[in-house]
C-alpha positions as CSV (number, residue, x, y, z in Angstrom):
1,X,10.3,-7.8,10.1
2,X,10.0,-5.4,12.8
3,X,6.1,-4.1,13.8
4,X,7.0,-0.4,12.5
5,X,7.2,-2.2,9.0
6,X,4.3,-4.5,9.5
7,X,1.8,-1.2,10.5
8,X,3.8,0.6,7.7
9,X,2.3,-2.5,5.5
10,X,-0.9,-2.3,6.9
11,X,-1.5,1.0,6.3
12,X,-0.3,0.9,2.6
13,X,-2.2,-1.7,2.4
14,X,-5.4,0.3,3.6
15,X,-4.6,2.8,1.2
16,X,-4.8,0.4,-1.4
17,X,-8.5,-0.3,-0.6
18,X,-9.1,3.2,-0.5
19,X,-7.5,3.7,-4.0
20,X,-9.5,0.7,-5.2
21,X,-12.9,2.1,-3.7
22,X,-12.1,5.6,-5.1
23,X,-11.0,4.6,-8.5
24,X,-12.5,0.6,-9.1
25,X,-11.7,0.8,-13.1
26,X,-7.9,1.3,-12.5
27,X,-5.9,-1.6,-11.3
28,X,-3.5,-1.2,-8.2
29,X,-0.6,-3.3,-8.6
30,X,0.5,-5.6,-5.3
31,X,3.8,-4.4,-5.0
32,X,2.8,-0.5,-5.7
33,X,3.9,0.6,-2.3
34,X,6.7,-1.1,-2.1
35,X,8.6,1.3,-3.9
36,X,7.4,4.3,-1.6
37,X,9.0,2.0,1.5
38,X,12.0,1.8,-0.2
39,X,13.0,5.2,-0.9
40,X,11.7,6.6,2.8
């Protein structure tokens, strides 16, 4: 894995947290980002 895809992982997984602290009663899947990586 290059670093580009490790910050790109960081930060999705930042936004993660931020979904969770926004929105605590709906459930954020582990994979949900991947996905989004995929098709950029």
């Amino acid at each position: 894995m290059s670093t580009t895809q490790i910050d790109i992982l960081d930060e999705y997984e930042a936004m993660t947290d931020v979904f969770g602290d926004l929105y605590p009663d709906v459930p954020v899947p582990e994979g949900a980002w991947q996905g989004i990586e995929t098709a950029q």
